[in-house]
C-alpha positions, 0 to 999 in steps of 0.5 A: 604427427609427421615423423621426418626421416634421413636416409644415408647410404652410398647406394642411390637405387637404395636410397631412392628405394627407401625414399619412396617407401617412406613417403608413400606413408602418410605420417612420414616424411624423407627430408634428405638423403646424402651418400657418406656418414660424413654427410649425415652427420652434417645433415643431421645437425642441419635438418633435426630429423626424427629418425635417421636410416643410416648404413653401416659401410659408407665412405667418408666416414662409416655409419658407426662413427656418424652415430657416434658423433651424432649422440656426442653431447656435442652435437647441435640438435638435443635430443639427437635424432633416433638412429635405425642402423641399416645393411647387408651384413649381421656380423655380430662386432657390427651390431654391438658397435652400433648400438654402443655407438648409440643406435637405437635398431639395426634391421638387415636390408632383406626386411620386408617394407613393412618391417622398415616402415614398423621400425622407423615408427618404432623407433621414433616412438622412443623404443629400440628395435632389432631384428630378432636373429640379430638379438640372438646372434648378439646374446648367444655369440658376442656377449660370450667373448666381451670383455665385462666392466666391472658390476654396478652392484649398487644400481643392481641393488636397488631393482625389485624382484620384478624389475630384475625378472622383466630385465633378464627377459628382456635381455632374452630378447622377449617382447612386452607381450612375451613378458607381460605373457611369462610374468601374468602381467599387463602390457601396461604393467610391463612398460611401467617396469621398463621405464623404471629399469630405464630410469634406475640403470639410467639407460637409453632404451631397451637395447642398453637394457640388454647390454647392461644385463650381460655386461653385469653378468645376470644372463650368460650367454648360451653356448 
């Protein structure tokens, strides 16, 4: 199965760069590019593609706003496509603002291609993906200094013990095999419990995942 991917960056060697990365896979395939995220939103409703590569600094309009009007129920194409958020900087208000926008990764641009092509395949596979610096940055720096809505103490309720132990490891940032590996558990056991905290908390992805342990105060930010 071809994964379809657009690419928006106002920068034309790093469009024309990704592009070419991309399309030298077989199972993926650029189907546009566009400059600004006023574009992309256009062209997102146009094309449907799978994945979008989307930078974060744009003119028009920025890549965050985009994701927002991208994941709007609003939006023409359902699901909307997954968004792989892309740049040069890892200020940590970027990367809690894109993922609340409904990002489902953020990589830096100094990713290696390989680590492009892993998460855009990741990502369209339905889980989220960050760079693990940035899942640190954003559990040990942002989290500290957000302000926290008021708990879901009954969908806290209703998680069993295990599913609260792979919850407050996922939100440390630990892999599926990281947890399955803490826990003695399988891969297979691990993902069935993730996709029950998804379904119980109804989140999005893992990421959500992350920002609603620490929105609901089961992991404290390190000092």
């Amino acid at each position: 199965m071809t994964i379809t991917v657009l690419i928006a960056d106002d920068a034309a060697m790093v469009r024309a760069g990704f592009a070419a990365l991309l399309d030298a896979q077989e199972d993926l395939r650029v189907v546009g590019q566009v400059a600004d995220g006023k574009e992309a939103v256009a062209q997102a409703a146009r094309l449907r593609p799978d994945v979008i590569l989307m930078d974060v600094r744009m003119p028009e309009m920025n890549g965050i706003e985009a994701t927002e009007r991208i994941g709007a129920p609003s939006f023409p194409s359902s699901p909307p496509p997954r968004i792989l958020m892309l740049t040069t900087f890892d200020i940590d208000d970027y990367v809690h603002d894109a993922l609340q926008a409904g990002a489902s990764g953020f990589l830096l641009k100094d990713a290696t291609p390989e680590e492009l092509v892993h998460a855009v395949r990741v990502v369209a596979a339905g889980d989220a993906l960050l760079s693990p610096g940035i899942t640190r940055r954003m559990i040990a720096q942002f989290a500290a200094r957000r302000p926290r809505p008021p708990r879901d103490s009954a969908l806290l309720a209703g998680l069993t013990d295990r599913e609260r132990e792979v919850l407050l490891l996922i939100a440390q940032g630990r892999s599926n095999r990281e947890v399955g590996e803490e826990l003695f558990i399988s891969d297979h056991t691990v993902k069935t419990h993730v996709g029950r905290l998804l379904t119980k908390l109804d989140q999005r992805d893992r990421v959500q995942l992350v920002i609603f342990a620490y929105d609901n105060g089961l992991v404290s930010p390190a000092p």
